[in-house]
C-alpha positions as CSV (number, residue, x, y, z in Angstrom):
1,X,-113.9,152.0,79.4
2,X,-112.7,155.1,78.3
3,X,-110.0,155.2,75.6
4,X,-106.3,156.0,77.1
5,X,-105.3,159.6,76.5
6,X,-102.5,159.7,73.9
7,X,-99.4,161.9,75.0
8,X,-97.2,162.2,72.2
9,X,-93.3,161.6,73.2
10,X,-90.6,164.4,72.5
11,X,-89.6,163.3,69.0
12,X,-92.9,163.4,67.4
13,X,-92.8,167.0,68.4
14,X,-89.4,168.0,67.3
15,X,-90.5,166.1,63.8
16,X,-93.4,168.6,64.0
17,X,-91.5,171.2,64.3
18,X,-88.9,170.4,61.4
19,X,-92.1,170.1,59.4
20,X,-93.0,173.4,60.1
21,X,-89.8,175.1,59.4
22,X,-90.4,172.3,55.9
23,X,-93.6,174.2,55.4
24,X,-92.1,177.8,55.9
25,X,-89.6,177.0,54.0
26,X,-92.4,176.0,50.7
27,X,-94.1,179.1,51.2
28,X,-90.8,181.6,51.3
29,X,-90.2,179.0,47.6
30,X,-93.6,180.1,46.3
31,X,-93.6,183.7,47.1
32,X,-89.8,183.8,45.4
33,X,-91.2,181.6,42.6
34,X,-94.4,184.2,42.1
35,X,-92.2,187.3,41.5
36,X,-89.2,186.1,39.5
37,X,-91.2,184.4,37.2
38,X,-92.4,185.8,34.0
39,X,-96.1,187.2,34.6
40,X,-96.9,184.9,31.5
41,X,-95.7,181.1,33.0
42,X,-98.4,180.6,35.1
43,X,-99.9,183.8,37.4
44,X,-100.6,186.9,35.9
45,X,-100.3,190.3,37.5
46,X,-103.8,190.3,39.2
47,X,-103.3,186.1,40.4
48,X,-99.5,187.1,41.8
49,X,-101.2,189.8,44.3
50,X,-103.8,187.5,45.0
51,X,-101.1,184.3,45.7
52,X,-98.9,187.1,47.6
53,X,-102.3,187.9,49.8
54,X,-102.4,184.1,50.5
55,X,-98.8,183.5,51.0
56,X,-98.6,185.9,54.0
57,X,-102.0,184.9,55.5
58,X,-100.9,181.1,55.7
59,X,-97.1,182.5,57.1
60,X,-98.7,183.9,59.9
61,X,-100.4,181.1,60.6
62,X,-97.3,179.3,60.5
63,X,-96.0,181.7,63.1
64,X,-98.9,180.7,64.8
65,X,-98.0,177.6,64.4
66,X,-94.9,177.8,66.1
67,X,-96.8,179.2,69.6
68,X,-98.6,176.2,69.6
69,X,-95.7,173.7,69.0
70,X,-93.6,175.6,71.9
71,X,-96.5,175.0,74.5
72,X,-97.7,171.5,72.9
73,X,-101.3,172.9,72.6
74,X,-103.8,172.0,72.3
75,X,-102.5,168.1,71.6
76,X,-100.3,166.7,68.7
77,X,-103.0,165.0,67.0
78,X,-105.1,168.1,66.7
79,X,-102.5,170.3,66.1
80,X,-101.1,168.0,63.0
81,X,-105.0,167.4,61.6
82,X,-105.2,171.3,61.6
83,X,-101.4,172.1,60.1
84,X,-102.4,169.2,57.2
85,X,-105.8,170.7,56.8
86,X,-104.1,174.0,56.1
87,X,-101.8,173.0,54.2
88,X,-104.0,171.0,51.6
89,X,-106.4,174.4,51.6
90,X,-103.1,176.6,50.9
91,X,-101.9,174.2,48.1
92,X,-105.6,174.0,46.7
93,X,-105.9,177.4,46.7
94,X,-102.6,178.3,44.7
95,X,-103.5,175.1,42.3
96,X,-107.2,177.5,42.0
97,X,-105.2,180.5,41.7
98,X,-103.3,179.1,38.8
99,X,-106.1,177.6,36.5
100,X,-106.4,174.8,38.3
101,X,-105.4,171.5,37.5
102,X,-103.9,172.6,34.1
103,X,-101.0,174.0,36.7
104,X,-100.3,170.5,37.9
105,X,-99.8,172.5,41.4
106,X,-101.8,169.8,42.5
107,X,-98.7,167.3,43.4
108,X,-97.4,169.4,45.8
109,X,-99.7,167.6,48.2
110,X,-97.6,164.7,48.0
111,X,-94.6,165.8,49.6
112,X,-97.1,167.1,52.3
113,X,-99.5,164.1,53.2
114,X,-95.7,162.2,53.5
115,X,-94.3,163.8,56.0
116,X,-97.4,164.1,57.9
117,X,-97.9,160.4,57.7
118,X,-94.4,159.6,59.0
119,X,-94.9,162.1,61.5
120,X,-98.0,160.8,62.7
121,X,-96.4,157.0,62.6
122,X,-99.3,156.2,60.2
123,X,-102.4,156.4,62.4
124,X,-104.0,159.4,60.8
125,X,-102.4,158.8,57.1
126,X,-105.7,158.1,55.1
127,X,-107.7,160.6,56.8
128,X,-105.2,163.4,55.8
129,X,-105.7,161.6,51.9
130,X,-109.4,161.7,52.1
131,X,-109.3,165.4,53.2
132,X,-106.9,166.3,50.3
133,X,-108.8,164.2,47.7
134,X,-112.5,165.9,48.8
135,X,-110.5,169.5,48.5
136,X,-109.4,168.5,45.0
137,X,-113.3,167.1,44.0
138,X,-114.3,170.2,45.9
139,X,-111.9,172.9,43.5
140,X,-112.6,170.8,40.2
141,X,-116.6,171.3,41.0
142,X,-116.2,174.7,41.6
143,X,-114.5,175.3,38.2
144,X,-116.3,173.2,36.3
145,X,-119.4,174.7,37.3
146,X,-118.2,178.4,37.3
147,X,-115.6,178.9,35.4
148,X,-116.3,176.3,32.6
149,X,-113.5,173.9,33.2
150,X,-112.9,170.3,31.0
151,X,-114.4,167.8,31.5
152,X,-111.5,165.9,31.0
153,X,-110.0,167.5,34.1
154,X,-111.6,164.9,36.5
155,X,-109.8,162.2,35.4
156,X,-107.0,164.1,36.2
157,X,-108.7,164.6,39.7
158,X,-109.0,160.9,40.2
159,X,-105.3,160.2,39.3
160,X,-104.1,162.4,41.5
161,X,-106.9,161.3,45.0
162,X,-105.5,158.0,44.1
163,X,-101.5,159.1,44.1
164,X,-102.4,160.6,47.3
165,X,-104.1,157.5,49.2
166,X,-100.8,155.3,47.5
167,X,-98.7,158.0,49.2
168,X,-100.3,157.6,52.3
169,X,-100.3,153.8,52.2
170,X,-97.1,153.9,51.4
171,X,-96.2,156.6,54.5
172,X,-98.1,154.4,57.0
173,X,-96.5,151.1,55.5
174,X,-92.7,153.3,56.7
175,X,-94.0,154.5,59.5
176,X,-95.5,151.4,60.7
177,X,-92.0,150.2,59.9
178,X,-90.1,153.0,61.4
179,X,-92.4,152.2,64.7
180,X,-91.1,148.5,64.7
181,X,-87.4,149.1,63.7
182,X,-88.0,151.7,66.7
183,X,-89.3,149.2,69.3
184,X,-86.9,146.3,68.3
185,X,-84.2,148.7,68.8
186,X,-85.0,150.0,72.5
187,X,-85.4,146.3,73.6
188,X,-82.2,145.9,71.9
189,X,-80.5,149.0,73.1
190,X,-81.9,147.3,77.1
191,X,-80.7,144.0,76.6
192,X,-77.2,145.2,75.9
193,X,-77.2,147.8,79.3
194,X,-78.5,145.1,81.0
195,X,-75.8,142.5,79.9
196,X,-73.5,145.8,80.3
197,X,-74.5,145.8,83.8
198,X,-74.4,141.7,84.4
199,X,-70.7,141.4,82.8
200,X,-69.7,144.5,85.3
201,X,-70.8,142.6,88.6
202,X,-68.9,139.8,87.3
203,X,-66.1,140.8,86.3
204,X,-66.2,142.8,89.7
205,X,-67.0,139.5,91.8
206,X,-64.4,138.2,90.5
207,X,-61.6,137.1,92.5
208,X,-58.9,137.5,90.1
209,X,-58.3,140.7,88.4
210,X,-59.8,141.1,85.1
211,X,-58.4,143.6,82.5
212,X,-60.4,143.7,78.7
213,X,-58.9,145.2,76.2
214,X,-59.5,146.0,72.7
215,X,-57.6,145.3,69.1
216,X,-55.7,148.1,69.3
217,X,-54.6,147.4,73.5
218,X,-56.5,150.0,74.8
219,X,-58.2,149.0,78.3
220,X,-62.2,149.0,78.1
221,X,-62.9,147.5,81.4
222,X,-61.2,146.6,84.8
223,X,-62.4,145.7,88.2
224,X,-60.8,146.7,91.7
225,X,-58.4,143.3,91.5
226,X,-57.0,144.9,88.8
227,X,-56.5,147.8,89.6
228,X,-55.1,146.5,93.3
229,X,-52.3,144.5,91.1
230,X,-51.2,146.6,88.6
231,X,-51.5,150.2,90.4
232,X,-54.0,152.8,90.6
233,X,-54.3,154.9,87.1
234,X,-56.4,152.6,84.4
235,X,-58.8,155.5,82.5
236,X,-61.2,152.6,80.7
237,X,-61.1,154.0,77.1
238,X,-57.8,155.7,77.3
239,X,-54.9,153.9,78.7
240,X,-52.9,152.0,76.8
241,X,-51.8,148.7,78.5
242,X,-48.2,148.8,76.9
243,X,-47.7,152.0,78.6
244,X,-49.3,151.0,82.1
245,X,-47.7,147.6,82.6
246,X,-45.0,146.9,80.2
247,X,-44.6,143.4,82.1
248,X,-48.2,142.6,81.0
249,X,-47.7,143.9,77.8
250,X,-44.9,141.9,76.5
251,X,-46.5,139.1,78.5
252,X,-49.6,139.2,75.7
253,X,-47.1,139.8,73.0
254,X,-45.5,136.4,74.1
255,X,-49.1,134.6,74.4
256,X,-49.5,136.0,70.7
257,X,-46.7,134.2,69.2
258,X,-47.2,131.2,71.0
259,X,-45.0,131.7,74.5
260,X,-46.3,131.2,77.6
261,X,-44.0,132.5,80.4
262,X,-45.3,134.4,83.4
263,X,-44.5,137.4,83.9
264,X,-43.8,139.6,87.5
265,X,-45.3,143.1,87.6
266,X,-43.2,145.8,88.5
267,X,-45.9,148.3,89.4
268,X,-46.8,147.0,93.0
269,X,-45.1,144.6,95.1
270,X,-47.4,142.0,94.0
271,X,-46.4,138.8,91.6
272,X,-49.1,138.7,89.3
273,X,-49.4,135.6,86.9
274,X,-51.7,136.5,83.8
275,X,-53.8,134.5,81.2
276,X,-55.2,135.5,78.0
277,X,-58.1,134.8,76.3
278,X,-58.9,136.1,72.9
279,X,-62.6,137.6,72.1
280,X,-63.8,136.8,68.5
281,X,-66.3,137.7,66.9
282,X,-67.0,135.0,63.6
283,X,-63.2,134.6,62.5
284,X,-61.0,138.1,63.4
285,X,-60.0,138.5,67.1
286,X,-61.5,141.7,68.1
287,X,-59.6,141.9,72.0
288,X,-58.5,140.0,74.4
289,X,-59.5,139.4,78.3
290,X,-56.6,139.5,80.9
291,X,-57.0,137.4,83.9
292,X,-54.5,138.2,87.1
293,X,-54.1,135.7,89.6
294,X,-52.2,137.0,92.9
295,X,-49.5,134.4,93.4
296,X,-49.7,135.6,97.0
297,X,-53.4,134.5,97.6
298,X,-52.6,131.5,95.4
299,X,-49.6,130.5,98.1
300,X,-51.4,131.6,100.9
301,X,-55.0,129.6,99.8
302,X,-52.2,126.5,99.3
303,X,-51.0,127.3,102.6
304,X,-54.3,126.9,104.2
305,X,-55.3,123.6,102.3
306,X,-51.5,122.0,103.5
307,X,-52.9,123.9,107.4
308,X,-56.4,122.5,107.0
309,X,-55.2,118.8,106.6
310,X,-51.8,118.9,108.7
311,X,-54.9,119.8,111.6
312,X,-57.3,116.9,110.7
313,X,-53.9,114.6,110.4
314,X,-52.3,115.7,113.8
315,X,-55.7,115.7,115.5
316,X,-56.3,111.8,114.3
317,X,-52.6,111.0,115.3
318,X,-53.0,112.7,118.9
319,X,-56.3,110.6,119.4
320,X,-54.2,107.9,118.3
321,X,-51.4,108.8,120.6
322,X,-52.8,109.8,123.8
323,X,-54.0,106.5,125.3
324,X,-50.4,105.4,125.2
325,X,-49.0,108.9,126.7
326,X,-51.2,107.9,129.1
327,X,-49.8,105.0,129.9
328,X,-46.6,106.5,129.7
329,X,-47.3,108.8,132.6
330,X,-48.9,106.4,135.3
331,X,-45.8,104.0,134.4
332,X,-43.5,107.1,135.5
333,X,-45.4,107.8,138.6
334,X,-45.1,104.5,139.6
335,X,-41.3,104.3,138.9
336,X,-40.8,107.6,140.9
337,X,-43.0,106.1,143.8
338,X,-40.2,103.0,143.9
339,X,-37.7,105.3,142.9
340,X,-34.7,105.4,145.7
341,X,-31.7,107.0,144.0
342,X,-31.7,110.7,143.1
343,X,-30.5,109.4,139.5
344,X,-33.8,107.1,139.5
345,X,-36.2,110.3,140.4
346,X,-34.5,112.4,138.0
347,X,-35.1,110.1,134.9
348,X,-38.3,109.7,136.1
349,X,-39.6,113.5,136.6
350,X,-37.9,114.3,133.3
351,X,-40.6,111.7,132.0
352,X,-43.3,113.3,133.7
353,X,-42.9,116.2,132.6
354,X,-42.3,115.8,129.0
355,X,-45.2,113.4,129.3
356,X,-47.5,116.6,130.9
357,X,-45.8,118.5,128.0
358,X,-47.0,116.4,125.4
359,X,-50.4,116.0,127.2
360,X,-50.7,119.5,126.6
361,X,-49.9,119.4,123.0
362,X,-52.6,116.9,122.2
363,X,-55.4,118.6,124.3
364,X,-54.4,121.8,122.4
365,X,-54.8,119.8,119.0
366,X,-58.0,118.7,120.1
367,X,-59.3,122.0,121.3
368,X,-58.7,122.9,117.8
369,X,-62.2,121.6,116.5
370,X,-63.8,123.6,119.1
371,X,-64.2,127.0,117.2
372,X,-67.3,124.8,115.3
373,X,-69.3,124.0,118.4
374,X,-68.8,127.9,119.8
375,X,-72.3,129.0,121.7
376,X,-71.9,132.7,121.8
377,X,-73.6,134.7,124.8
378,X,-74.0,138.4,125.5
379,X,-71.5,139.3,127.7
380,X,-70.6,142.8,130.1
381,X,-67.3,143.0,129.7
382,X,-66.5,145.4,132.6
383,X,-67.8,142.7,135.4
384,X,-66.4,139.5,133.8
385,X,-62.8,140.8,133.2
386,X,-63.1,142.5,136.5
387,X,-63.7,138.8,138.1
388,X,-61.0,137.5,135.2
389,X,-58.0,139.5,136.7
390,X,-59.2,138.0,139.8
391,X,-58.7,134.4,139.0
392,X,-55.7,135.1,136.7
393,X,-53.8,136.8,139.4
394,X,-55.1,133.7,141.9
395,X,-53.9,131.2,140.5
396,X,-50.6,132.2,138.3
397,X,-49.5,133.8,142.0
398,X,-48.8,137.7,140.8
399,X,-48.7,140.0,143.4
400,X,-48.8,142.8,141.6
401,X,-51.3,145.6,140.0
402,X,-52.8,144.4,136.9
403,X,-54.5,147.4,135.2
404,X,-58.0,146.9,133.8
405,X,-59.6,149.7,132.0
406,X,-62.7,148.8,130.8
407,X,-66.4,151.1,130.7
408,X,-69.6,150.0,132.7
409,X,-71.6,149.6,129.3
410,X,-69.0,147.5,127.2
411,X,-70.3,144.3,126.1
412,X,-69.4,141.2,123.4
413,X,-70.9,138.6,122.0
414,X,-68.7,135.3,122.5
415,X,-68.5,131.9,124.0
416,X,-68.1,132.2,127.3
417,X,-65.5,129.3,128.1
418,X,-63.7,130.2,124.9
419,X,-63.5,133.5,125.7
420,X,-61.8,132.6,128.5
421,X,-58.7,130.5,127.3
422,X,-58.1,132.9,124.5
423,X,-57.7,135.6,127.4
424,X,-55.9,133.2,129.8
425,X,-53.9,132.6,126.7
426,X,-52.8,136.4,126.1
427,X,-52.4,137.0,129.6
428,X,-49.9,134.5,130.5
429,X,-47.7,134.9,127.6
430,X,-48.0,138.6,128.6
431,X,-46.7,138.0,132.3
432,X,-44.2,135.9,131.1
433,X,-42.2,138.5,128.9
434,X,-43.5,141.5,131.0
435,X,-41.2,143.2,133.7
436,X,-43.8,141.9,136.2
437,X,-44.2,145.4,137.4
438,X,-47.0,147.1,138.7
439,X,-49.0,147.9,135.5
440,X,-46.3,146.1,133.4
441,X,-49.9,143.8,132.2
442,X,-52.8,146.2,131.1
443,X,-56.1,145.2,129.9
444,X,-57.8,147.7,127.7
445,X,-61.5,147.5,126.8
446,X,-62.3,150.6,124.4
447,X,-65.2,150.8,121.0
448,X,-63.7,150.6,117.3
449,X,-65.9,151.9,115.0
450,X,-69.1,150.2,115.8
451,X,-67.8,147.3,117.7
452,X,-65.7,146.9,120.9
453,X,-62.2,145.9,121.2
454,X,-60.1,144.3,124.1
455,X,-56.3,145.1,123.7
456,X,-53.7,143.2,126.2
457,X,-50.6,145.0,126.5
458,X,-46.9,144.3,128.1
459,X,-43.7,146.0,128.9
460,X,-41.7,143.3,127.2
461,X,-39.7,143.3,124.6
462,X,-42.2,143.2,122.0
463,X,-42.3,141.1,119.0
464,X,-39.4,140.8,116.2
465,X,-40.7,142.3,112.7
466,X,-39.7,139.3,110.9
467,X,-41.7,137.0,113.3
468,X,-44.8,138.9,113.3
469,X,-45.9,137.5,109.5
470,X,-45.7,134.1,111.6
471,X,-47.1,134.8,114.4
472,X,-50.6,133.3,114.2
473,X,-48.8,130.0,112.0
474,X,-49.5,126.8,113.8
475,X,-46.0,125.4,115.7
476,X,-44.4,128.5,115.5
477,X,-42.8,129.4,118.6
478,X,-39.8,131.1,119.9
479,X,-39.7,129.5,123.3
480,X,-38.4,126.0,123.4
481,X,-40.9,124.7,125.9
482,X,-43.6,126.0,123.7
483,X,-46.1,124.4,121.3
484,X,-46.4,127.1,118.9
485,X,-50.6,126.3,119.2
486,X,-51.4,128.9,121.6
487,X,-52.0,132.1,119.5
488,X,-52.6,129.7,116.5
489,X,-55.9,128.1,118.4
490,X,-57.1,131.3,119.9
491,X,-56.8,133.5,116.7
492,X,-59.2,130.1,115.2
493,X,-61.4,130.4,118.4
494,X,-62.0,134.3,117.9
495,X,-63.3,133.3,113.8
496,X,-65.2,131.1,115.1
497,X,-67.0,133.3,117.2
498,X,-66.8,136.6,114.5
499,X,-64.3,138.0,115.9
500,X,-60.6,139.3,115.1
501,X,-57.4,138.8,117.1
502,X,-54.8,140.6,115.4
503,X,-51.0,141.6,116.7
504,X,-50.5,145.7,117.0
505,X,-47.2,146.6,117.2
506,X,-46.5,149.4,119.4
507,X,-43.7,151.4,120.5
508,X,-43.2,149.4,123.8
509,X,-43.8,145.8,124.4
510,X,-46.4,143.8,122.5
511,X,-50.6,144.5,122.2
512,X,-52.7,141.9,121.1
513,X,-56.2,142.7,120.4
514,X,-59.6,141.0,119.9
515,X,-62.2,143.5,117.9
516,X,-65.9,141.4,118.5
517,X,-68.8,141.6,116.5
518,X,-70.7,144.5,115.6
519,X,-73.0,145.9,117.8
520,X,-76.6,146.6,116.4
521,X,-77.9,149.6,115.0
C-alpha cells in the first residue's frame, strides 16, 4: 500500500509562519549586533562585511520563504526540512565567520531545532539534530584541518551535538504531549457540544417550561414553554430574571430562605407554579433550574382523568341499568294498552317517554367506546352529503332548501357510519335553532391548508361566549330535554378518526366545523 499523503492542518502553518517572522526577526538581531559592536568583540572589519554578505543572502531567502508559506508549496514537511537546513548552515556559517567554536555562536541552534520540533509535533526532531550535529563535525573539520584549530575544540563539538539531540528529545517529548493534550481536548470540546445539544432537546421536549439560570440570575437557557408562560423577550445570556418576572424572582428568593409559596405570573394570563432546583458543582451552588408548570394544563389534564373515569363509571352503570329501563318501558306499554281514563294514558305516556329519553342516554353512553373501533374509508364528499341532505330532509320532514356547497374532487378519510351521526348530530341541532328558512341550514365543504373541512352553519342565535369554553364538556346542555352527550360524543368520534370538530363563532348564527386528515403529498 502506498503510505497516506500527509496534509498538514492550518495551525502548523500559521506556527510556520510565526517561526519565520522568529527567524527574521534573529537575523535583523545579528546584523544590529555586527555593526554596534566594537570591531574587536568578535568580527573584525573584513568578517562584519562578510556576515553582512550573509545576513542579506539568507533574508532574501526568508522573503522567499514567505512566497512559499502563502501558497503552502511545495508541502510543510519539505518546506520546514529546507527552512531548518538553512538555518543550521546560516548559524554555522556566522559560528565560522567568528573563529568558530571559540564564539560559542554554536548554541544558537538550540532555540532553532526547538521550535522546529514543536512545529513539526516531533516527527522530524532528530533528523533536524543529526543535520545540525554533521554541520558542526563538518565546520570543526574544516578548521582543524585548514585553519589549525584545537584539538580540544571537538569535545566542545560533541557537547554541543549532544545538547542538540537532548533538545530535540526534549521538543518531541512536548510536542508529542502538545499532540495528546490536543486530541484529549477536541474529544472533550465534542462531548460537551454534544451533551450541549442532548440537554437542549430536552429541556425543549419538555412539557413544563424550563428556565436555567446562573449565580448571578442571569438566564442561560429556556425552551418555548417558557417563553409561552412568562412572555416573549428572554435574550439567553442577558436578561436578568428579576427584571423579566419579578413574580418568579421573589418566588426563588423565597425558595432560598426556605419558603415555598407559589407564585402567579403577571406577564401572561397564565398561572404558573414554579420549582427550583439548585445546580452544584462539589459544595457552592453555581445556578439554579426553574421548572413552570401551567396550572391550566394541570386542571385541564385533572379534568380529563375525573372525564375519563366518570365515562368508564356511567357506561358500567347504564349496562347495569338498561335491562331494567327496559322493563320499565314494556310495563308502560302494557298499562297504556289497559289504560281507559285520559288520567291513566297520561301517566303512562309520560313514562314512555322519559323511558325513550333515558334509552337514549344510555345508548349515547355506550356509543362512547366507539371512537376505538372506528374503520376509516376514503370517502367523496360531494356524492355522499349530496345523498345525506336527502335522507336528513326525509326523515326529520323539512320542506325547505338546504344548501350544500361542496366540490366534485373533495374527499375524507373517515368511518362511514360515524361519519354519519356526527353530521346527523350537527344538522339537527342546526334545524332546531335555525329560522327553518330556505338556506337558514348550509353545508359547506371547502380545503384548509392541506386538508378539507366541512362547516355546518345556521341562522340561529348563535352560541353564548360564556358557554362556548363548555361546549364540547360531557352533560352540558342548555336545552332541558337534552343530554349534554351529543357534541361531547361526536367531538370524541372525529379524534378517533384524526379529525377536529371545533365551534367557529361567526357573526350570525353558529358554524361547527370538522377539518379531516391530511391529504397526501
Amino acid at each position: 500500500m502506498l503510505p497516506r499523503k500527509f496534509t498538514a492542518p492550518d495551525a502548523f502553518w500559521r506556527s510556520a509562519k510565526i517561526f519565520n517572522l522568529f527567524r527574521a526577526a534573529m537575523v535583523v538581531a545579528v546584523i544590529v549586533a555586527n555593526w554596534s559592536m566594537s570591531p574587536s568583540s568578535i568580527f573584525d572589519v573584513g568578517d562584519r562585511t562578510s556576515l553582512n554578505w550573509l545576513s542579506m543572502a539568507y533574508l532574501c531567502l526568508i522573503a522567499g520563504y514567505i512566497l512559499c508559506l502563502r501558497y503552502r508549496w511545495p508541502g510543510f514537511r519539505i518546506l520546514l526540512g529546507v527552512q531548518v537546513g538553512s538555518d543550521i548552515l546560516f548559524i554555522v556559517g556566522v559560528m565560522h565567520i567568528g573563529g568558530g567554536f571559540q564564539s560559542g555562536l554554536a548554541l544558537m541552534l538550540l532555540p532553532y531545532l526547538a521550535a522546529a520540533g514543536l512545529i513539526s509535533r516531533g516527527s522530524t526532531t532528530l533528523f533536524h539534530a543529526a543535520m545540525a550535529s554533521l554541520a558542526l563535525l563538518g565546520q570543526q573539520a574544516y578548521q582543524y584541518y585548514f585553519d589549525a584549530g584545537k584539538a580540544s575544540d571537538w569535545f566542545q563539538v560533541a557537547m554541543v551535538s549532544s545538547a542538540c539531540f537532548a533538545t530535540a528529545w526534549l521538543a518531541h517529548r512536548l510536542a508529542s504531549y502538545a499532540t495528546e493534550s490536543e486530541q484529549l481536548a477536541a474529544r472533550r470540546g465534542n462531548e460537551l457540544a454534544n451533551m450541549a445539544q442532548i440537554n437542549r432537546l430536552v429541556i425543549q421536549d419538555v412539557s413544563d417550561g424550563v428556565v436555567v439560570l446562573d449565580e448571578l440570575g442571569v438566564v442561560r437557557q429556556f425552551n418555548q414553554q417558557a417563553e409561552r408562560l412568562l412572555g416573549h423577550g428572554m435574550v439567553a445570556g442577558r436578561t436578568l430574571l428579576r427584571e423579566f418576572s419579578p413574580e418568579v424572582a421573589r418566588a426563588l428568593a423565597g425558595w432560598r430562605e426556605g419558603d415555598s409559596a407559589l407564585a402567579p405570573d403577571s406577564n401572561s394570563n397564565q398561572r404558573v407554579r414554579p420549582r427550583f432546583m439548585p445546580v452544584q458543582v462539589g459544595s457552592s451552588a453555581t445556578g439554579t433550574v426553574v421548572f413552570l408548570e401551567d396550572i391550566e394544563r394541570l386542571q385541564r389534564e385533572a379534568q380529563q382523568i375525573k372525564l375519563a373515569a366518570l365515562g368508564r363509571l356511567t357506561a358500567n352503570i347504564a349496562h347495569e341499568i338498561r335491562n331494567p329501563l327496559s322493563a320499565i318501558g314494556h310495563a308502560a306499554q302494557l298499562l297504556a294498552e289497559d289504560a281507559q281514563d285520559p288520567a291513566t294514558q297520561r301517566l303512562t305516556q309520560i313514562i314512555g317517554d322519559n323511558t325513550r329519553r333515558l334509552n337514549r342516554m344510555v345508548q349515547e353512553v355506550l356509543d362512547l367506546n366507539r371512537r376505538d373501533r372506528a374503520e376509516p374509508v376514503d370517502i367523496r364528499l360531494h356524492d355522499w352529503l349530496t345523498r345525506f341532505v336527502e335522507e336528513f330532509c326525509e326523515v326529520e320532514g323539512i320542506k325547505v332548501i338546504v344548501t350544500l356547497d361542496c366540490p366534485q374532487g373533495a374527499s375524507a378519510r373517515f368511518d362511514e357510519g360515524q361519519l354519519h351521526q356526527v353530521m346527523w348530530n350537527l344538522c339537527r341541532n342546526g334545524w332546531r335553532y335555525c329560522s327553518q328558512q330556505d338556506g337558514a341550514l348550509s353545508l359547506t365543504v371547502g380545503p384548509l391548508g392541506d386538508a378539507w373541512a366541512i362547516q355546518v352553519r345556521d341562522d340561529g342565535a348563535g352560541v353564548a361566549s360564556d358557554d362556548m369554553v363548555k361546549l364540547f364538556e360531557p352533560f352540558f346542555t342548555t336545552d332541558a330535554k337534552g343530554t349534554g352527550l351529543g357534541l361531547y360524543i361526536a367531538r370524541e368520534i372525529c379524534a378517533g378518526n384524526d379529525s377536529v370538530l371545533e365551534y367557529i363563532p361567526v357573526s350570525l348564527g353558529a358554524c361547527f366545523r370538522i377539518t379531516f386528515p391530511s391529504r397526501p403529498a
